[in-house]
C-alpha positions in Angstrom: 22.8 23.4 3.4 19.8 21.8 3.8 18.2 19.9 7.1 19.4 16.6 6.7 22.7 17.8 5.5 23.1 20.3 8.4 22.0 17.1 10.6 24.8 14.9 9.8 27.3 17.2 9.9 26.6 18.4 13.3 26.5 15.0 14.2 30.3 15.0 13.0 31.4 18.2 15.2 29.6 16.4 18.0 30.7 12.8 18.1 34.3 14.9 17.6 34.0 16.4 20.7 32.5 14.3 22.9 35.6 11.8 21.6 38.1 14.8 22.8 36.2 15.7 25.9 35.8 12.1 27.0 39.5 11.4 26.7 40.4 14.9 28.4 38.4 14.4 30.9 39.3 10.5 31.5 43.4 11.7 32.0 42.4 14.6 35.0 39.3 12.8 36.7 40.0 11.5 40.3 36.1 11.5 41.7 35.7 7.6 41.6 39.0 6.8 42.2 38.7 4.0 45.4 42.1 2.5 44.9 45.2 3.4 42.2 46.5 1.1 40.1 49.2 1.9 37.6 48.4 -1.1 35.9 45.0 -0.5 35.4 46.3 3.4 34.4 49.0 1.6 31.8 46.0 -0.4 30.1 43.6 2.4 30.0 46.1 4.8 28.2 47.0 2.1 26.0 43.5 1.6 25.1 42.8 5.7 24.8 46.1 5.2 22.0 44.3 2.3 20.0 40.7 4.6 20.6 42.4 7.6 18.7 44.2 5.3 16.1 40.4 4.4 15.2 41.4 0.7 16.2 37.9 0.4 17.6 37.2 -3.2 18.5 40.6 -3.4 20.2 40.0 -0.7 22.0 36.6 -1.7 23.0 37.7 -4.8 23.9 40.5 -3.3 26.3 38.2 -1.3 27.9 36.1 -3.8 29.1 38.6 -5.6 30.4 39.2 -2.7 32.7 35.7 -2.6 33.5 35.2 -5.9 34.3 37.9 -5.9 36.7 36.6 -6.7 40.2 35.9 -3.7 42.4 36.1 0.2 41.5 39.5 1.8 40.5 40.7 5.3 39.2 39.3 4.5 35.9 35.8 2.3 36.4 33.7 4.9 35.2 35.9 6.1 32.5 36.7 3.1 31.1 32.4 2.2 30.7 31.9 5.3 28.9 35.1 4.8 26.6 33.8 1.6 26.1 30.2 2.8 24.5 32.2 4.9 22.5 33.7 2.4 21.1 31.0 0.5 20.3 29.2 3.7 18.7 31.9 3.8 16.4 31.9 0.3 15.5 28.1 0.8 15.1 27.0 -1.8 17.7 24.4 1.1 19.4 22.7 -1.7 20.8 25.3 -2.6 23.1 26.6 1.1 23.6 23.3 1.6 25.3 23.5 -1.5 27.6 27.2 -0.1 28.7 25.9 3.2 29.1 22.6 2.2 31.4 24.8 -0.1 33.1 27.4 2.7 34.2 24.3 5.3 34.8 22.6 2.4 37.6 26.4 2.0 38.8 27.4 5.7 39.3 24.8 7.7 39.6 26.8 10.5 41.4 29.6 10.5 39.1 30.7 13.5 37.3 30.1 11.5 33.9 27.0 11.5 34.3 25.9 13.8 31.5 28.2 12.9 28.7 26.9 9.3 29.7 23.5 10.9 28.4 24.8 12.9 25.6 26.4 9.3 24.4 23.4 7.9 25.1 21.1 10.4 23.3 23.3 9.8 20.2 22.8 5.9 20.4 19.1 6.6 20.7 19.5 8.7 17.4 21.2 6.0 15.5 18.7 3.2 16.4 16.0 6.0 15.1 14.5 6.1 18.9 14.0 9.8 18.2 11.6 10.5 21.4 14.1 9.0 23.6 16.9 10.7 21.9 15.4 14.1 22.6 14.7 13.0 25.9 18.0 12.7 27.4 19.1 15.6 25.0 16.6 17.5 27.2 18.2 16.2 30.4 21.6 16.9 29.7 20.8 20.7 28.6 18.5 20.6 32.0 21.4 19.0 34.2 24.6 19.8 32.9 27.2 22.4 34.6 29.3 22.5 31.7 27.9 25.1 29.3 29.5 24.0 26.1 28.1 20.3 26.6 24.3 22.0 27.2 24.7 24.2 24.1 25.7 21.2 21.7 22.4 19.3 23.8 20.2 21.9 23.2 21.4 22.4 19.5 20.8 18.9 18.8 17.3 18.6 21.1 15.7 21.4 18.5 17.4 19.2 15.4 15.8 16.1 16.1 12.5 17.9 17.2 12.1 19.5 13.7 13.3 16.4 12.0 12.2 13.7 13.5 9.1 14.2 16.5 5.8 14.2 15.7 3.2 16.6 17.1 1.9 14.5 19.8 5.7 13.6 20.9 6.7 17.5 21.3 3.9 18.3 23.4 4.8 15.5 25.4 8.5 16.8 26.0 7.2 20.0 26.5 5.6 18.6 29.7 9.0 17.8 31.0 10.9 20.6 29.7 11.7 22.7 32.9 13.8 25.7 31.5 12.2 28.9 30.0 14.6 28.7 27.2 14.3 24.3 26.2 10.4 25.2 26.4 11.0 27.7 24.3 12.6 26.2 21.7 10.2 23.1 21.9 7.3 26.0 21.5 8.6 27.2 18.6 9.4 23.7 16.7 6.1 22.1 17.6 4.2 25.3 16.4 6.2 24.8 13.3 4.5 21.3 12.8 1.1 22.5 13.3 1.7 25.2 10.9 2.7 22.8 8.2 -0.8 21.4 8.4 -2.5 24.9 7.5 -3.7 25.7 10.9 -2.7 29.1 11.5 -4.7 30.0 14.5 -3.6 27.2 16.1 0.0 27.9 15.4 -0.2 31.7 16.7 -2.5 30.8 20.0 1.1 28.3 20.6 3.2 31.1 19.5 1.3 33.9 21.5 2.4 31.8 25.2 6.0 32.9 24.5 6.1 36.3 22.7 6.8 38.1 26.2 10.2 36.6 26.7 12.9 38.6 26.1 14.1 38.4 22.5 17.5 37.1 24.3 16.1 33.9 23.9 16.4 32.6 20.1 13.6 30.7 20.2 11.5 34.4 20.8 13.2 36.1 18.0 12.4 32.7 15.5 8.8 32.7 17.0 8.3 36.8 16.2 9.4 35.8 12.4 6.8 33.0 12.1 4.3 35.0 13.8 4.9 37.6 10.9 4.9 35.3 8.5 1.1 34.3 9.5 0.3 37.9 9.7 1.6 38.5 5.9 0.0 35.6 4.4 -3.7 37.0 3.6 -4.8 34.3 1.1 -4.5 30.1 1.6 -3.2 28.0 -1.3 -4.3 25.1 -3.7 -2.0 23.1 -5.6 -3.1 22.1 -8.9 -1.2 19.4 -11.1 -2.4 18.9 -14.8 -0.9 18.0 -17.8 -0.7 21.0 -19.4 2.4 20.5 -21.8 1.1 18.1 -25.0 4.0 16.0 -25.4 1.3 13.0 -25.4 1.4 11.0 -28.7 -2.2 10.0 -27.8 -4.7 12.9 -29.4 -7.4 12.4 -26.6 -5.1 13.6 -23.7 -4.4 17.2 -25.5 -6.2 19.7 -24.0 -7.2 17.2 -20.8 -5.3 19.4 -18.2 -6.3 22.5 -19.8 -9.9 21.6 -19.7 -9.7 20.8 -15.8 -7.9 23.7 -15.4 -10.6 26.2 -17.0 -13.2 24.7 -14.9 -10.9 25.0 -11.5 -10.2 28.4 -12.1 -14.4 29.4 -13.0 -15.0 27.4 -9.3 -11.9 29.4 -7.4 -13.4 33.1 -9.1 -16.8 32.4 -8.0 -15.8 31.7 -4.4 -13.6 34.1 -4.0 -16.0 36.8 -4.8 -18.3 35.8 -2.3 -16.3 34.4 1.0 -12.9 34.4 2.7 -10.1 33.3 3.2 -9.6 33.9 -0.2 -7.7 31.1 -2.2 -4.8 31.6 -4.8 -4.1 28.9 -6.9 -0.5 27.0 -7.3 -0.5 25.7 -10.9 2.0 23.4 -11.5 2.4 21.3 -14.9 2.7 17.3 -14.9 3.7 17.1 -18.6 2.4 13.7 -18.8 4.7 12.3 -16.6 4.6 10.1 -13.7 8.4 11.1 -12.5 7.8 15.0 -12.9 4.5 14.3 -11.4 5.8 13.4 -8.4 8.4 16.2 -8.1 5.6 18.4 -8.5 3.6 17.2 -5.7 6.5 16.8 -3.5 7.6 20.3 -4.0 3.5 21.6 -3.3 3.2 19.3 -0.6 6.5 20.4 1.6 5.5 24.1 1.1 3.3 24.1 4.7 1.2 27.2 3.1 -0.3 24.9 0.3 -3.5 23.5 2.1 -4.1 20.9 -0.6 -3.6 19.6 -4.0 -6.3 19.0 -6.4 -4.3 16.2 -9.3 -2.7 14.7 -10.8 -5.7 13.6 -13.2 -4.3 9.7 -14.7 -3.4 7.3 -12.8 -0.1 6.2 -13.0 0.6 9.6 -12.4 -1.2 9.6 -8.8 0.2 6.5 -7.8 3.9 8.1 -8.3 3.0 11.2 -6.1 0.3 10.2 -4.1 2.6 8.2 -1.2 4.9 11.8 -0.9 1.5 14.0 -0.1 0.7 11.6 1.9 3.7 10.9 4.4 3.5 15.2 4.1 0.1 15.4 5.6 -0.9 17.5 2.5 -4.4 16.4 1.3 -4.3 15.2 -2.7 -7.5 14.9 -4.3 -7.1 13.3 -7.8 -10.2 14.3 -10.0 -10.2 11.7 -12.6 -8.0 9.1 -12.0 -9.9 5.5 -11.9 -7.4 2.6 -10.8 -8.3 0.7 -7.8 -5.7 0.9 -4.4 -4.6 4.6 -5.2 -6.9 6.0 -2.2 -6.2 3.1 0.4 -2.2 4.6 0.0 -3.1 6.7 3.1 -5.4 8.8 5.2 -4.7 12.1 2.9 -5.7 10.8 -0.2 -8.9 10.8 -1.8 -10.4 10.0 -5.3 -13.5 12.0 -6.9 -14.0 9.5 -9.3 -15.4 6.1 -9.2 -12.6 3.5 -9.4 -13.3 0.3 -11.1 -14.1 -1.7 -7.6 -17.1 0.8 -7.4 -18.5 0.3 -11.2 -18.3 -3.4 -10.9 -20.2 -3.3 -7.5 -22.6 -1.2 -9.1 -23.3 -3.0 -11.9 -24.2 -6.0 -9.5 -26.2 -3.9 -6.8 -28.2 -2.4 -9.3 -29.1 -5.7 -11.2 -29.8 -7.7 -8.0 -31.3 -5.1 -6.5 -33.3 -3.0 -8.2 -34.0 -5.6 -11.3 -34.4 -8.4 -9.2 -31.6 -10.6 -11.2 -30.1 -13.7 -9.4 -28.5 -15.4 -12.0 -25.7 -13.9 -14.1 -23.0 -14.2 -16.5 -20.3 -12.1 -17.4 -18.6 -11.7 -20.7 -15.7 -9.2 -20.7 -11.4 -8.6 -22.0 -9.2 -10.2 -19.7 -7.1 -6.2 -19.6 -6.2 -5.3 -16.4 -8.7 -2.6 -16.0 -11.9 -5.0 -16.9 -10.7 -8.0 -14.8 -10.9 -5.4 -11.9 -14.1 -4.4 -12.8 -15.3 -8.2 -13.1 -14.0 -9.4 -9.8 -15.7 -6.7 -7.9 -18.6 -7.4 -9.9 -18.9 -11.3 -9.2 -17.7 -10.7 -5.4 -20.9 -8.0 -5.0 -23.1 -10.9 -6.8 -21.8 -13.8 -4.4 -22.0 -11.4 -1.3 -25.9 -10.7 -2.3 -26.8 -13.9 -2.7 -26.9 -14.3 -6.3 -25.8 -16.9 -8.6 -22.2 -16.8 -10.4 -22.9 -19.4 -13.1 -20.4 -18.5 -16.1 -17.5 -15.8 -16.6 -15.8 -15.6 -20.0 -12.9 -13.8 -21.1 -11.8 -12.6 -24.4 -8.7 -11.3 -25.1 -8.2 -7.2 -26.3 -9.1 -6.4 -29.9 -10.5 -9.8 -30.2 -13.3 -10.4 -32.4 -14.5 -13.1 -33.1 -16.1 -14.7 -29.6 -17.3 -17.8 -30.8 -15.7 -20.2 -28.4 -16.5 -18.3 -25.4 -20.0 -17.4 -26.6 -20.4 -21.4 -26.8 -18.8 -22.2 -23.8 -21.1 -20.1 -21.9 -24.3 -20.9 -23.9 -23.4 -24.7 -22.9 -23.4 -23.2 -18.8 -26.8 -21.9 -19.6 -28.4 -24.4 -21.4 -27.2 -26.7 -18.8 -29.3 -25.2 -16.4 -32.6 -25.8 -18.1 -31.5 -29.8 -18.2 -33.5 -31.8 -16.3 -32.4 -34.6 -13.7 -35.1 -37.6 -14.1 -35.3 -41.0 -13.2 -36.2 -43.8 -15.7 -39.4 -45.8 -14.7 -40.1 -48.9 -16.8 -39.0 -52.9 -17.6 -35.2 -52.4 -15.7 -36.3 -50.1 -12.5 -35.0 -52.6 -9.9 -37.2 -53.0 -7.4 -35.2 -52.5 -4.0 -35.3 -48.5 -5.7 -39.1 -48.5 -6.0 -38.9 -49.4 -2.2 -36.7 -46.5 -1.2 -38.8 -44.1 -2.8 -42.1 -45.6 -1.2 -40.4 -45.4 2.1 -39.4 -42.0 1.4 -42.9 -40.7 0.6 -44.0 -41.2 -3.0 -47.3 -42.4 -3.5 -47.1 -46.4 -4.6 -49.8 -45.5 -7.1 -47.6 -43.0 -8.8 -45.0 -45.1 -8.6 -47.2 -48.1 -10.6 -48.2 -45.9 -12.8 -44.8 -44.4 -13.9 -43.6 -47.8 -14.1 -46.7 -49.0 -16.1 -46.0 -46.2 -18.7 -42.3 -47.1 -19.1 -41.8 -43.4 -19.0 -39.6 -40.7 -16.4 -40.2 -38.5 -13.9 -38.0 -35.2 -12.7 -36.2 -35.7 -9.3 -38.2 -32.4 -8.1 -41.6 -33.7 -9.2 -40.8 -36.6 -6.7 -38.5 -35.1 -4.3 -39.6 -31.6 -4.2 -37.2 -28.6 -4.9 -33.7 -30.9 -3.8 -34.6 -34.2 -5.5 -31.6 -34.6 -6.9 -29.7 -34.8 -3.1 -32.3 -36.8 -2.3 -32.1 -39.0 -5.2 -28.3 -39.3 -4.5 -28.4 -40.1 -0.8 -30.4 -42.9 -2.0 -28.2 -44.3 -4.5 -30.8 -44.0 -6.8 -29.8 -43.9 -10.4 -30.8 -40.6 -12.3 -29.9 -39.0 -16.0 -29.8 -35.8 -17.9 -31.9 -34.7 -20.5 -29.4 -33.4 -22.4 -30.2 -30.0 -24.5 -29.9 -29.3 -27.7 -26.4 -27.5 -27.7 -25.3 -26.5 -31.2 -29.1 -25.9 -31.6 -28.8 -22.4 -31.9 -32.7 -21.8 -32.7 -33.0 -23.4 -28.5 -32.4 -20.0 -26.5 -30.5 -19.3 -23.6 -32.7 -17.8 -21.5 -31.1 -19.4 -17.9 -29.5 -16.0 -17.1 -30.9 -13.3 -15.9 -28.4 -10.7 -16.4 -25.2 -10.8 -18.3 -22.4 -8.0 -17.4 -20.3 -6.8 -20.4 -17.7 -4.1 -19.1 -16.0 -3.2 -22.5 -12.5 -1.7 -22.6 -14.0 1.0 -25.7 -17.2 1.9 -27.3 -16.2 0.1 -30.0 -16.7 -3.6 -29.0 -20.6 -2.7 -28.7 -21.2 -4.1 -32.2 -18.9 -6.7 -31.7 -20.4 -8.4 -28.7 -24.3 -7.7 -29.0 -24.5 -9.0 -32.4 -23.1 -11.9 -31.4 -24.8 -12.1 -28.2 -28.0 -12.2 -30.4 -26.7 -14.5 -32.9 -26.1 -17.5 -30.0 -29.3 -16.8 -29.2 -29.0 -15.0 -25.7 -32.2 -13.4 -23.7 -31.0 -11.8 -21.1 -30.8 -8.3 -19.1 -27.3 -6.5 -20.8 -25.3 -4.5 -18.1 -22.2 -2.6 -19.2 -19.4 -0.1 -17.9 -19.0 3.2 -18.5 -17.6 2.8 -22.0 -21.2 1.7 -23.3 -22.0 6.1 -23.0 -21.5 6.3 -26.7 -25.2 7.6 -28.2 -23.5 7.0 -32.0 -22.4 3.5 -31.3 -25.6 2.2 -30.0 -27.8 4.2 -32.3 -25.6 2.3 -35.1 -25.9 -1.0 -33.5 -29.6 -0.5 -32.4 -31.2 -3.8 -33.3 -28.7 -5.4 -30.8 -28.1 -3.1 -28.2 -31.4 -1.7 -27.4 -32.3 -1.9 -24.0 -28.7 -2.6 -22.7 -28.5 -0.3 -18.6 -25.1 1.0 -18.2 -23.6 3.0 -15.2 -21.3 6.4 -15.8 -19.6 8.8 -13.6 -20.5 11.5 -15.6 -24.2 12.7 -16.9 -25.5 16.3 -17.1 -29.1 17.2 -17.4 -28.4 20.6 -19.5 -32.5 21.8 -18.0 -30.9 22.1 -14.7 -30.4 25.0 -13.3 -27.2 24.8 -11.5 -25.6 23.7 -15.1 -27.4 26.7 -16.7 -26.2 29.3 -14.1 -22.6 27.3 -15.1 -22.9 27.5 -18.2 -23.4 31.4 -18.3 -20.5 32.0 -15.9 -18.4 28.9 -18.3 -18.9 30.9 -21.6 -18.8 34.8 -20.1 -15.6 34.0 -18.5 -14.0 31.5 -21.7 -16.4 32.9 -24.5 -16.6 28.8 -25.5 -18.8 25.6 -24.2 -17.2 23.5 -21.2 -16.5 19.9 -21.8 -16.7 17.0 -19.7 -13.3 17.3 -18.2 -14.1 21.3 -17.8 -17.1 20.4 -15.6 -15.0 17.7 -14.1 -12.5 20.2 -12.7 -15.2 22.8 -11.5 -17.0 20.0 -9.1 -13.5 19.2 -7.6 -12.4 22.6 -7.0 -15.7 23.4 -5.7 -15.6 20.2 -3.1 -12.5 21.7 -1.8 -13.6 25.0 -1.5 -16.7 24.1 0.0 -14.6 22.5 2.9 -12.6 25.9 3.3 -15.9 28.0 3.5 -17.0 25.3 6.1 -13.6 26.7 8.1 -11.3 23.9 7.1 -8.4 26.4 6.8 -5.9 23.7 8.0 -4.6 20.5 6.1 -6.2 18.0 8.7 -8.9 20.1 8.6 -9.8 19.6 5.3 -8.9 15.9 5.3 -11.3 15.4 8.1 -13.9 17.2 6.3 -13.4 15.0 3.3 -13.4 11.9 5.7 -16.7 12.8 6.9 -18.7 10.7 4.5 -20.2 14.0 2.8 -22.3 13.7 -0.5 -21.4 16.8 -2.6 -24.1 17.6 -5.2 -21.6 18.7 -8.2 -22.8 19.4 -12.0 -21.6 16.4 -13.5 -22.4 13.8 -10.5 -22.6 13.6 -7.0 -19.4 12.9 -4.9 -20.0 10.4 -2.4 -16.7 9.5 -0.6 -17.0 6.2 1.2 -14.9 4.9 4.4 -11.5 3.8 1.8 -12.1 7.8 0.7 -13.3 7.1 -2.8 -16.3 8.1 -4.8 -19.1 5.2 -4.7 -21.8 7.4 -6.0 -22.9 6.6 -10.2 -25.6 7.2 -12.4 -27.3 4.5 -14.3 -28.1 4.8 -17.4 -30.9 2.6 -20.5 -30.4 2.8 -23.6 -33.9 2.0 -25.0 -36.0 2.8 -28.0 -33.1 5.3 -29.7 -32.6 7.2 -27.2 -30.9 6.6 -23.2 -32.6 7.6 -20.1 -31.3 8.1 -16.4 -33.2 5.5 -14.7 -31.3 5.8 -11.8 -28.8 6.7 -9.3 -26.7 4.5 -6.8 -24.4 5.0 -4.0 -22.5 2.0 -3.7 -21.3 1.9 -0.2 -24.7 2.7 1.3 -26.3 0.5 -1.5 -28.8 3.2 -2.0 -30.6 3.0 -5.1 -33.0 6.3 -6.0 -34.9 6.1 -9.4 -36.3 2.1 -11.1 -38.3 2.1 -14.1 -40.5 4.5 -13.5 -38.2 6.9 -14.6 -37.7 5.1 -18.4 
């Protein structure tokens, strides 16, 4: 039987017998008896009848009746608290408490006082008021004579303290608990708590202020099993969910979670050579399933001894589990997965990868700031995943200070842009139109007038007029002629440009963002990119990282920058040294996803070697705005606990260069041209 189960059926035996003690009581107590009335004794006995028929509302209302009666009789007191019982049963726990405070202000010597609290504890219980429940189950066990009443109080005060309190709440009761054996029991459950969280020294220096009792307490004898449980465990625990199971149609996701996992496994080996605690690792497979996700990461995360989970890796799969670690205080890191919101699900969760927020915002910071772009364009599928990546992109543009001037969307597979490739050469183009004023035979004079008085020189003025010709608003208004030319009523035109010309380039842009959805739209949208005539700056996504596609698509693509999560300079030596341990260990070559799995694993580790031996712990760690140098990329986790760090990438003369590196949240850019 488990907790919950065990709950609600002790809440049966309990409710039972405070119904059968109440009513027992009720027929023999005299205490507050000021005057007998049979009447009053006829109704109440009536009303007990109609209580144990389970006629609740009428015997509510008939107790009432006796406790609104003027005065104090025989059955006052007993009638308040058969009242709130009745009114528990009906479910109004609302009112039940009013009755009950009422009759605790009114007879605050009577000998029903602490099944007045017991009620009331069980009120508080129902209207999930769990610190005040436990409260007055503390004062009944602390106040009551009867010792069958402050065993069910102390039975149920350690039920809702496991269930229901948090840390911060127990150590609060424990400040009021004024019994050896309550603070006990309150030891025990609150060191339970912190144990769930990993920290086992904190749990035994809480454990280690009761061990002297006498083992005639229960409370000792539990706290002597977890303190042997501590002792016992010599290792901590990871959780690690991967697909592992290829029940995938798609042939890119076999082998994924075995990939990770090969790299997980090199990263736990080589730390636990070297330092302690030493870490065991939980595998547990997803099977490429958000649902049995989920049950896996609900199943590591309420086992207190698993300090944290490194997966799921996609993200549908994270979003299913992520909430339960959460709410369980477990920490989930997620290595791969991309979509946006997954981290800002709660405190505990954390992604190692870029998620498309971060790549659009890079895209923008980079251009504006390291290439000195102000006006841009954008040209991308309207999928979900790319619109993501576009609206960060243009709301990192606007919050610069740059210059939004077109955004085009094509739908997915589609190939032939025409229309939006015309729509947004026309936005160009239009930019390079000039605003003029027409001097000559029909210039009315009262204009000529307004601009003298304005400032321009009557002999410019004559002569404009003289050569029947026309003049820019800025050449005669400076840079905002055509507000000035408007606040003046003056009437201007546009020199309209030669739209359909496509031999007139568009060169009004200075940078035009391309996120693709695969590496196959390259061709697609560069060659028609150059066939309407574009010259501009080309910024992609991620999905641009494909040397055979732009080697094959050259004469368009050549000198396109692109950002990626993932780029490994095989000279270095930290990815030599890896690559030795990789292939001694696997006797292959590591992939991407291998390398992947090594830099996560190693992020948590480094956070255990640090001393992080605790579940908060290691959250806080990871919260602590670290930048982790890993093989594939630096880990940058910024305030919403996601990775804002990426490389940037030109692909330039056959070949593509790292030409720099940017962490998005501290718009830190390392590396310009120079590096090309």
């Amino acid at each position: 039987m488990n907790l919950r189960t065990r709950l609600v059926f002790l809440f049966h035996i309990v409710v039972l017998g405070l119904v059968l003690m109440t009513s027992a009581s009720a027929a023999m107590v005299v205490e507050d008896s000021v005057i007998y009335k049979p009447a009053v004794e006829r109704s109440f006995q009536e009303a007990m009848a109609l209580f144990r028929g389970m006629r609740y509302a009428e015997a509510r209302a008939s107790f009432e009746q006796i406790v609104d009666l003027p005065g104090i009789n025989h059955r006052t007191s007993a009638a308040y608290l058969m009242a709130a019982k009745s009114r528990y049963h009906q479910g109004d726990y609302a009112a039940s408490v009013l009755l009950l405070q009422s009759f605790l202000e009114r007879f605050e010597h009577s000998e029903y006082i602490d099944d007045a609290h017991y009620a009331l504890a069980l009120d508080y219980y129902q209207l999930a008021q769990y610190r005040e429940s436990a409260r007055a189950f503390l004062k009944v066990r602390q106040t009551s004579p009867d010792p069958t009443l402050a065993a069910r109080a102390v039975k149920m005060l350690g039920l809702v303290a496991e269930e229901n309190l948090r840390r911060d709440e127990l150590r609060e009761l424990l400040t009021e608990a004024n019994q050896t054996e309550t603070k006990a029991l309150l030891t025990v459950r609150l060191a339970q708590k912190i144990l769930q969280t990993g920290d086992a020294r904190g749990t035994r220096e809480l454990l280690n202020t009761i061990l002297s009792l006498p083992n005639t307490i229960a409370a000792v004898v539990e706290a002597r099993a977890l303190m042997k449980k501590i002792d016992q465990s010599g290792v901590v625990r990871i959780g690690v969910v991967l697909p592992l199971t290829e029940k995938s149609d798609q042939p890119v996701v076999h082998g994924v979670g075995e990939e990770l996992l090969d790299g997980i496994r090199l990263a736990t080996d080589e730390y636990n050579a070297e330092s302690m605690p030493k870490v065991n690792l939980e595998v547990r497979d997803s099977e490429r399933d958000a649902g049995v996700a989920a049950r896996q990461v609900s199943e590591l995360s309420a086992d207190s001894q698993i300090l944290a989970i490194l997966g799921p890796v996609f993200s549908n799969e994270v979003l299913a589990a992520a909430e339960i670690a959460n709410r369980r205080g477990a920490p989930l890191l997620t290595p791969t997965a991309t979509a946006t919101g997954i981290a800002s699900i709660g405190k505990y969760v954390f992604q190692a990868n870029p998620d498309f927020v971060i790549r659009g915002r890079a895209m923008a910071q980079y251009a504006f700031l390291a290439k000195g772009a102000h006006r841009f364009a954008v040209l991308a599928a309207s999928d979900s995943a790319d619109r993501a990546t576009v609206e960060a992109f243009i709301q990192e543009v606007l919050d610069l200070g740059g210059q939004m001037v077109d955004v085009q969307y094509y739908k997915p597979g589609q190939t032939d842009l025409r229309d939006e490739l015309t729509a947004m050469r026309q936005r160009g183009l239009e930019l390079t139109e000039s605003i003029v004023i027409s001097f000559g035979a029909k210039t009315r004079p009262v204009d000529l007038k307004k601009m003298a008085r304005w400032g321009v020189p009557q002999h410019v003025l004559d002569s404009l007029v003289t050569l029947n010709t026309a003049a820019t608003v800025e050449s005669l208004f400076g840079d905002d002629g055509k507000h000035v030319a408007d606040s003046m009523k003056i009437p201007t035109q546009r020199m309209r440009a030669k739209y359909d010309s496509l031999g007139l380039p568009v060169a009004a842009f200075d940078a035009i963002f391309l996120p693709i959805s695969s590496s196959e739209e390259i061709g697609i949208v560069t060659s028609q990119l150059r066939y309407f005539n574009f010259q501009a700056q080309l910024l992609g996504n991620g999905n641009w990282y494909d040397p055979n596609e732009l080697e094959q698509h050259r004469q368009y693509s050549n000198g396109v920058i692109f950002s990626t999560d993932t780029y490994v300079e095989e000279i270095n030596q930290h990815y030599q040294q890896f690559m030795k341990q990789f292939r001694s260990k696997y006797s292959k070559d590591p992939t991407k996803n291998s390398i992947i799995g090594y830099d996560a694993a190693n992020l948590l580790l480094n956070a255990i070697h640090q001393g992080a031996t605790g579940r908060d712990a290691i959250a806080s760690v990871l919260r602590s705005s670290l930048t982790f140098q890993g093989i594939h990329s630096k880990i940058s986790l910024d305030p919403r606990r996601v990775n804002s760090f990426l490389t940037i990438l030109q692909y330039k003369n056959r070949s593509i260069k790292k030409i720099g590196e940017i962490d998005v949240s501290r718009k830190a850019i390392t590396g310009t041209d120079e590096q090309q």
